[in-house]
N, C-alpha and C positions, 0 to 999 in steps of 0.2 A: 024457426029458432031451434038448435040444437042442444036437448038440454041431455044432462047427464047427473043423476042423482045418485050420491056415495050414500050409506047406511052401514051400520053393523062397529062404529066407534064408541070404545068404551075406557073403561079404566080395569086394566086387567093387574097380579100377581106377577114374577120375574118367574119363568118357565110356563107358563099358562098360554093359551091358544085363541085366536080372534078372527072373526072370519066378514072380511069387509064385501060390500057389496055395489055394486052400480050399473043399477035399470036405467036404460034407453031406450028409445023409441027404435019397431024392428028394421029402420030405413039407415040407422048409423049404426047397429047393431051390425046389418047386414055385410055395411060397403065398408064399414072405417076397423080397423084393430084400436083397440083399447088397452091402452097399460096403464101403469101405477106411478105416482110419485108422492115423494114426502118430504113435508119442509119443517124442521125442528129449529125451537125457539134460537132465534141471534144466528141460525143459518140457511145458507141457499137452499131452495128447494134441489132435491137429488133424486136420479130415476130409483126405481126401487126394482118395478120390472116394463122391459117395455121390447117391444117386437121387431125383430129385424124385417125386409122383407119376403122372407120365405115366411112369414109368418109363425117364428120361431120365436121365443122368448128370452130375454138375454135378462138377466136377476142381477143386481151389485152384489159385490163380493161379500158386504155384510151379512145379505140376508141368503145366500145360495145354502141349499140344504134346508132350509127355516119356512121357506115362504114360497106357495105354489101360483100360479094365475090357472086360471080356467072360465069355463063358459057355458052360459045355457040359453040356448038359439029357443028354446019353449019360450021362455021369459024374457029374453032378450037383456041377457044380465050378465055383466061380469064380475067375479069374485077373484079377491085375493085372500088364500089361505095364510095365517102367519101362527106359525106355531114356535114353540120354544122363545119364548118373548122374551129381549133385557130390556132396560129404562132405557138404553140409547136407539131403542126406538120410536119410543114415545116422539111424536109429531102430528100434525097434521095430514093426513093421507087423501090428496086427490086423483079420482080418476080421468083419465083424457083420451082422447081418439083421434085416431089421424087417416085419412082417407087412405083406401090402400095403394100400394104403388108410390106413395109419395112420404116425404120424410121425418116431415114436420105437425107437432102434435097440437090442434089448432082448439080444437073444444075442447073445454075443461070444466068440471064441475066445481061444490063451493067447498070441498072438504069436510071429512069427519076427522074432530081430534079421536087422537087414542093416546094413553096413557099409559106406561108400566112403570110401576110402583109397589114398594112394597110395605 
C-alpha cells in the first residue's frame, strides 16, 4: 500500500511562510515524482505544483515566485516551500505521486489544512 504522509499545516499571518512536508516510503520516493495540490473550501481541487516529464516542475500562475518544491532522498521527503502567504490560499494541501514516465497522479495522501488569516 502506497502511503504518502503531508505534515507542516498550520494557520499562518498574510505575508508569513510555511513549509509542508510529505514522507514516503524510499520505493515511491525513488520511482514516482511527487507534486502538490490544493482544494479550497466550495472549490475543485487545483495543481499547485506538479512535474512534467523531464522532471521539471511547472507552479500555477498563483503561486510562481511564492512557492518552491524540492526534496530529500536522506529522508525520502518532499517539501513545498510557500512563502509570501494570502488568505486565498488557505486550503487543503495534498501531496501525490505518479510513477515516472507516465502521466497520471495515482497516490494521494489525506491532506494538511493550512490557513492564512489575519
Amino acid at each position: 500500500q502506497v502511503q504518502l504522509m503531508e505534515s507542516g499545516g498550520g494557520l499562518v499571518h498574510p505575508g508569513e511562510s510555511l513549509r509542508l512536508s510529505c514522507a514516503t516510503s524510499g520505493r515511491i520516493f525513488r520511482f514516482t515524482r511527487m507534486g502538490w495540490f490544493r482544494q479550497a473550501p466550495g472549490s475543485q481541487r487545483e495543481s499547485v505544483a506538479v512535474f512534467n516529464n523531464r522532471g521539471s516542475p511547472n507552479y500555477a500562475d498563483s503561486v510562481k515566485g511564492r512557492f518552491t518544491v524540492s526534496r530529500d532522498a536522506r529522508t525520502n521527503t518532499a517539501y513545498l516551500q510557500m512563502n509570501n502567504m494570502t488568505p486565498e490560499d488557505t486550503a487543503v494541501y495534498y501531496c501525490a505521486a505518479k510513477w515516472r514516465g507516465t502521466t497520471d497522479y495515482v497516490h494521494w495522501g489525506r491532506g494538511t489544512q493550512v490557513t492564512v488569516s489575519s
